[in-house]
C-alpha positions as CSV (number, residue, x, y, z in Angstrom):
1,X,-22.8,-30.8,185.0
2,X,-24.0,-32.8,181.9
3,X,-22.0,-34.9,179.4
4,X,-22.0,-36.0,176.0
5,X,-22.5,-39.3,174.8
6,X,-20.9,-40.1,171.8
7,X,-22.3,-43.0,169.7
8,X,-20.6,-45.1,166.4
9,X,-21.1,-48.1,165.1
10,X,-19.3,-50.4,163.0
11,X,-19.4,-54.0,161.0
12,X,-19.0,-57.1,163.0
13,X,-17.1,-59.5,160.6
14,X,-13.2,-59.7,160.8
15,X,-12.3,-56.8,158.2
16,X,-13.4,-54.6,160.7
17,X,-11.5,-56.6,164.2
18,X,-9.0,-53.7,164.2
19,X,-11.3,-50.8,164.1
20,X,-13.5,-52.2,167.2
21,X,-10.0,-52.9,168.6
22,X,-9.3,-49.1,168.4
23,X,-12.6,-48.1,170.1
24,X,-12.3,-51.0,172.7
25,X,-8.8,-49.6,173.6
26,X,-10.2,-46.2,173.8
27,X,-12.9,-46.6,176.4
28,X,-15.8,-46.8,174.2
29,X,-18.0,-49.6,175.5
30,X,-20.1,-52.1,173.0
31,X,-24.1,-51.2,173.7
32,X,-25.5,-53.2,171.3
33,X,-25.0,-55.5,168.4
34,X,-27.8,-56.2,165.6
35,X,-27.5,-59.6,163.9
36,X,-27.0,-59.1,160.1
37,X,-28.0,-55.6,159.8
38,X,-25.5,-54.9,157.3
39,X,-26.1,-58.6,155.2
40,X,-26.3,-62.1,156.8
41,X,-23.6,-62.6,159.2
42,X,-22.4,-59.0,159.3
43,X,-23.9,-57.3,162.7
44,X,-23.6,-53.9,163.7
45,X,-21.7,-53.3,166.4
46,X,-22.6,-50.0,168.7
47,X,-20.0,-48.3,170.6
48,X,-20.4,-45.2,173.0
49,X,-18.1,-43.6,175.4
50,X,-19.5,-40.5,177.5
51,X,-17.5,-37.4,177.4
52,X,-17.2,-34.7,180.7
């Protein structure tokens, strides 16, 4: 049987500590992180958790 993999990403700088907290918490691991994607010194941050 398959699964799905669901993918989001978010901003690395501290306005955004509690929503990586939230995914974090919920068993979505970090996969990646992209220096200054959004603007210099804000990286985005990729989550995924895999779903049965």
């Amino acid at each position: 049987m398959g699964y799905r993999l669901l993918i989001v990403d978010t901003s690395g700088t501290e306005a955004f500590d509690d929503t990586r907290r939230f995914y974090a918490k919920n068993s979505y691991a970090t996969e990646a992180k992209i220096r200054g994607f959004w603007a210099d010194g804000d990286d985005k941050i990729i989550f995924a958790k895999r779903l049965r």
